[in-house]
N, C-alpha and C positions, 0 to 999 in steps of 0.2 A: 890668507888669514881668515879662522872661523870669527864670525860675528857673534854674537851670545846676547840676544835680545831678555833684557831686564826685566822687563815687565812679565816675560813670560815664565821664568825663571820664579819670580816672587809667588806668580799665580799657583805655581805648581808648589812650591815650597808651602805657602799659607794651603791650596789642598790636603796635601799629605798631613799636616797637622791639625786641621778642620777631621779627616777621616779618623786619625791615631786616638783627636779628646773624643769622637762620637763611639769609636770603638773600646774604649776604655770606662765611658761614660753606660754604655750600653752594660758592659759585661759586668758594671757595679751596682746596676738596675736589677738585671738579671740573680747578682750573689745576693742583692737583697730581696729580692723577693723569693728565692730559694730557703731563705733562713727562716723559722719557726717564729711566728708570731705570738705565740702564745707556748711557755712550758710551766715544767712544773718541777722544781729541788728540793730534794732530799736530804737531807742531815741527821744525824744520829748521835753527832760528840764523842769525847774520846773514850768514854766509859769509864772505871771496868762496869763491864755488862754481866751480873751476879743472874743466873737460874732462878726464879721463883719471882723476883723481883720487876715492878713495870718496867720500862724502855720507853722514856720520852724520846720522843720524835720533832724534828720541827722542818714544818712544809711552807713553800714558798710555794703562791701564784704569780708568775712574770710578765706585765702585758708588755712585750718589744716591741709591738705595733703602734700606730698613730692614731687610732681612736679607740675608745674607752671600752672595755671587757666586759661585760655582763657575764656572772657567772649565781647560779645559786650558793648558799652558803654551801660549802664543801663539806661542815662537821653536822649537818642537820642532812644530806643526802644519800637515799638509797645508791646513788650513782657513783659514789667514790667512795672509796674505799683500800684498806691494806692488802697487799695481794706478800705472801712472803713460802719460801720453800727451802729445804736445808741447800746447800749450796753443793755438797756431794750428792745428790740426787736428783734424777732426772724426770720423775712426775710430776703428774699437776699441780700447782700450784694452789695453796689454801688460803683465805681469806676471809673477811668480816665488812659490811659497810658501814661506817659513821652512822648515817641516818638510824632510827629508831624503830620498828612495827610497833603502836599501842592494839592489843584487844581490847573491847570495850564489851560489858555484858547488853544484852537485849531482849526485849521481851516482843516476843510477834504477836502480830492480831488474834492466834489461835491458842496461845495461852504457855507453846515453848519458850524454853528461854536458851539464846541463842548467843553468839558476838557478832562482834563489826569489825572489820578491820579500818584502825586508821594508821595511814601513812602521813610519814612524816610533809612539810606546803616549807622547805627553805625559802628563808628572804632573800632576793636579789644582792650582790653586792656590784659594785660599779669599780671597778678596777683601772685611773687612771692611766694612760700614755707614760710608757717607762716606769712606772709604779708597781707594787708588789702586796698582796695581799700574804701575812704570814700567821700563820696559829701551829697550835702544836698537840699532837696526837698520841695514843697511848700501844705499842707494841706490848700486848699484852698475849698469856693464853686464852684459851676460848675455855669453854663448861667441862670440853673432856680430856682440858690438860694435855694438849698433841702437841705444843712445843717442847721439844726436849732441849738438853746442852749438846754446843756444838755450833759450828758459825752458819747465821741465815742469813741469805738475800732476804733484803727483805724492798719493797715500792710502792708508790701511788697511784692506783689505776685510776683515771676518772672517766665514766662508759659517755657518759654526755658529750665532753667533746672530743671523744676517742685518744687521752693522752696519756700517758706514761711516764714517773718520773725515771731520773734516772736509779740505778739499785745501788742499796748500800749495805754492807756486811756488819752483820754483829755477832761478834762472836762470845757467846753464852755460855760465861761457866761456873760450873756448879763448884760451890765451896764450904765451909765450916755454916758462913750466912744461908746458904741453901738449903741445911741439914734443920738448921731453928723453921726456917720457913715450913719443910717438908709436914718438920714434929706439928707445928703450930696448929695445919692443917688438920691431919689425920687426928687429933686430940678435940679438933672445935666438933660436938654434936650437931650442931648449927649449919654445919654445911652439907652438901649433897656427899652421899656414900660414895655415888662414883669416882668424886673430887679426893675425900679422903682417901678412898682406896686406892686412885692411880699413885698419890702423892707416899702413901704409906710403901711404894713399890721400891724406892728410894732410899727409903729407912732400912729394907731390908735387905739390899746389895750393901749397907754400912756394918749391919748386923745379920747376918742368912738365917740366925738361929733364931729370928722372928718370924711369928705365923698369923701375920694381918691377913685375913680377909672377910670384908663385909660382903652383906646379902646381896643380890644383886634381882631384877625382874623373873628369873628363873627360878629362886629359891621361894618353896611357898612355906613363908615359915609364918606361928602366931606372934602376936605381940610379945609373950612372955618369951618364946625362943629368940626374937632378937634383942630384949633384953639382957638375955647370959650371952649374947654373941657380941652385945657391946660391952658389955662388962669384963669379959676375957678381952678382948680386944686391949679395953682401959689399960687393963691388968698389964698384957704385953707390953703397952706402949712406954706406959713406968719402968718398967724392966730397960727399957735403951734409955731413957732419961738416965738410968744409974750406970748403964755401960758407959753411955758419953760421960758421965762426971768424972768415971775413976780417970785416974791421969796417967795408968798402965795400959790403957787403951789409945789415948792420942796419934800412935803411931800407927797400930793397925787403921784408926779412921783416917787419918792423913791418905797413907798406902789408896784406900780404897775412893777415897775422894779422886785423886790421880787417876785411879784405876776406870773411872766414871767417864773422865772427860778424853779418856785415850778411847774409849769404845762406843764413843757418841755419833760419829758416821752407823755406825751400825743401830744405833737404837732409831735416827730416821728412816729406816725402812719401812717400805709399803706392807702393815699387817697384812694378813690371812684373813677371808671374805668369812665370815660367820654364815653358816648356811640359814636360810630363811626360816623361820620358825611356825608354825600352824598357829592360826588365832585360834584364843579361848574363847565360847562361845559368849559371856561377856564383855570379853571384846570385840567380837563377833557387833553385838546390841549395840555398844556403844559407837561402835563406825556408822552400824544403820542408824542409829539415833542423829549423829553429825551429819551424815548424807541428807536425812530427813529436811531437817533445818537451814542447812545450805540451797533445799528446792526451794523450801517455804520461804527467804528471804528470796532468794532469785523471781516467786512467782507474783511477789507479793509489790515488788518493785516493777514486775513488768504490769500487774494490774493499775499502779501509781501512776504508770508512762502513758497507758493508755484511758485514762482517764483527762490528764492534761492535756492529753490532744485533741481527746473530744475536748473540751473545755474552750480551748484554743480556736477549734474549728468554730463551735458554739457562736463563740464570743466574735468572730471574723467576720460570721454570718447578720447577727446581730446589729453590726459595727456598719458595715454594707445596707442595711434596709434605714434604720437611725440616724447614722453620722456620728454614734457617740460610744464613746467604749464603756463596754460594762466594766461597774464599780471603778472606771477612774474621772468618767465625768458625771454632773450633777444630773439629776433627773427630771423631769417636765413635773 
């Protein structure tokens, strides 16, 4: 008859389950310290997402961690920022930072007048354990109107703590609301020609038998020439105000509104490199005038640098024979 010693029996049984919670215990150490302590979500809602129109955004910061996030303000920072690219195409990606560049004007010791750059000084925010810092952001175009219709990726880079949110798809389409945006544009004097003119391109896939085009840095025309170039311009622009009103047209503009948003992969294509252009010799003056300026503050700060440190030294040396620092303690 086998004997079956108990105790031994127990020891080995409480073993095996002592190894099983340390190995279980271990591999859920392990998942957690795998998992992302810090991310970043994206949101965009259900839309619809009209062409012309802004695209609110709303961005979550997550801290999943056990102690508290320090992060700069995200919407004051050069470092974060939208990164977004059509979703059928495979180039680089385009984007804009939150944060702001001010120029500020300046006048140097030597009588140029120059600028400063200031960058934006975000305030800290403190992000507690399991809490979420949320604000919301504007998916907008930039100055030369390079979102077109059609569905973008679009996400939240932030370069500070190297994170990425996840992407989310909007898909942008241009409609009857698009067409008022387009006109509003190309009509306001007020805005940049380039603005009106990308936007007037639009107008003229609705109607072809328009001939918008404003001047652009190429054309050297007088004051009085682009006043009859804006005044034809006017002229055409009224001319689709009264296409679009007739109500025998609605359907040709329908048709070609469709016709827009079928051929919007194509219009995200990477343009054609314009070949580089020769400066004019006043532009020529005016880059050397900029270079100028940009020595004269660079020399004028290192002359500053080296004066406080003689000062410094000065003052060390001073400090050493005394015991007293100059202008912070009282004098004999």
């Amino acid at each position: 008859m086998r004997i079956i010693n108990i105790s031994q029996t127990m020891g080995f049984v409480m073993t095996m389950a002592f190894l099983f919670v340390t190995m279980h215990t271990s591999l859920a150490v392990g998942d957690e310290l795998k998992q992302p302590q810090h991310s970043i979500v994206l949101s965009a809602g259900d839309g619809p997402f009209v062409f012309g129109r802004v695209v609110s955004l709303h961005v979550s910061y997550c801290n999943k961690g056990k102690t508290p996030w320090v992060v700069p303000t995200p919407t004051e920072s050069l470092s974060v920022g939208i990164k977004y690219r059509h979703s059928k195409s495979n180039r680089r990606p385009r984007g804009y930072s939150f944060g702001r560049i001010r120029l500020e004007p300046l006048m140097l010791p030597n009588g140029l007048a120059g600028t400063v750059r200031r960058d934006p000084n975000p305030k800290p925010i403190s992000i507690a354990p399991g809490k979420t810092h949320e604000f919301k952001v504007k998916f907008k175009r930039e100055w030369n109107g390079n979102i077109v219709p059609g569905i973008w990726s679009v996400w939240i880079e932030d370069r500070t703590f190297k994170l990425e949110s996840n992407r989310v798809e909007i898909p942008l389409r241009f409609t009857a609301e698009s067409v008022a945006i387009c006109l509003e544009i190309a009509l306001d004097k007020k805005q940049d020609v380039y603005m009106r003119n990308w936007h007037a391109r639009w107008l003229q896939k609705i109607m072809p038998d328009l001939k918008l085009q404003w001047w652009t840095w190429k054309d050297k025309m007088s004051p009085k020439e682009k006043q009859e170039k804006e005044d034809e311009i006017q002229r055409q622009l009224k001319a689709f105000q009264e296409f679009r009103k007739d109500k025998n047209n609605a359907q040709a503009i329908k048709e070609a509104i469709a016709r827009i948003n079928l051929e919007a992969p194509r219009y995200a294509k990477k343009p054609k490199t314009e070949k580089k252009r020769e400066l004019t010799a006043e532009e020529k003056a005016s880059v050397e005038r900029a270079n100028a300026i940009k020595k004269a503050i660079v020399l004028e700060a290192a002359r500053d640098a080296e004066k406080a440190k003689a000062k410094e030294k000065t003052d060390a040396e001073k400090k050493s024979r005394t015991g007293k620092t100059p202008g912070v303690d009282s004098k004999d």
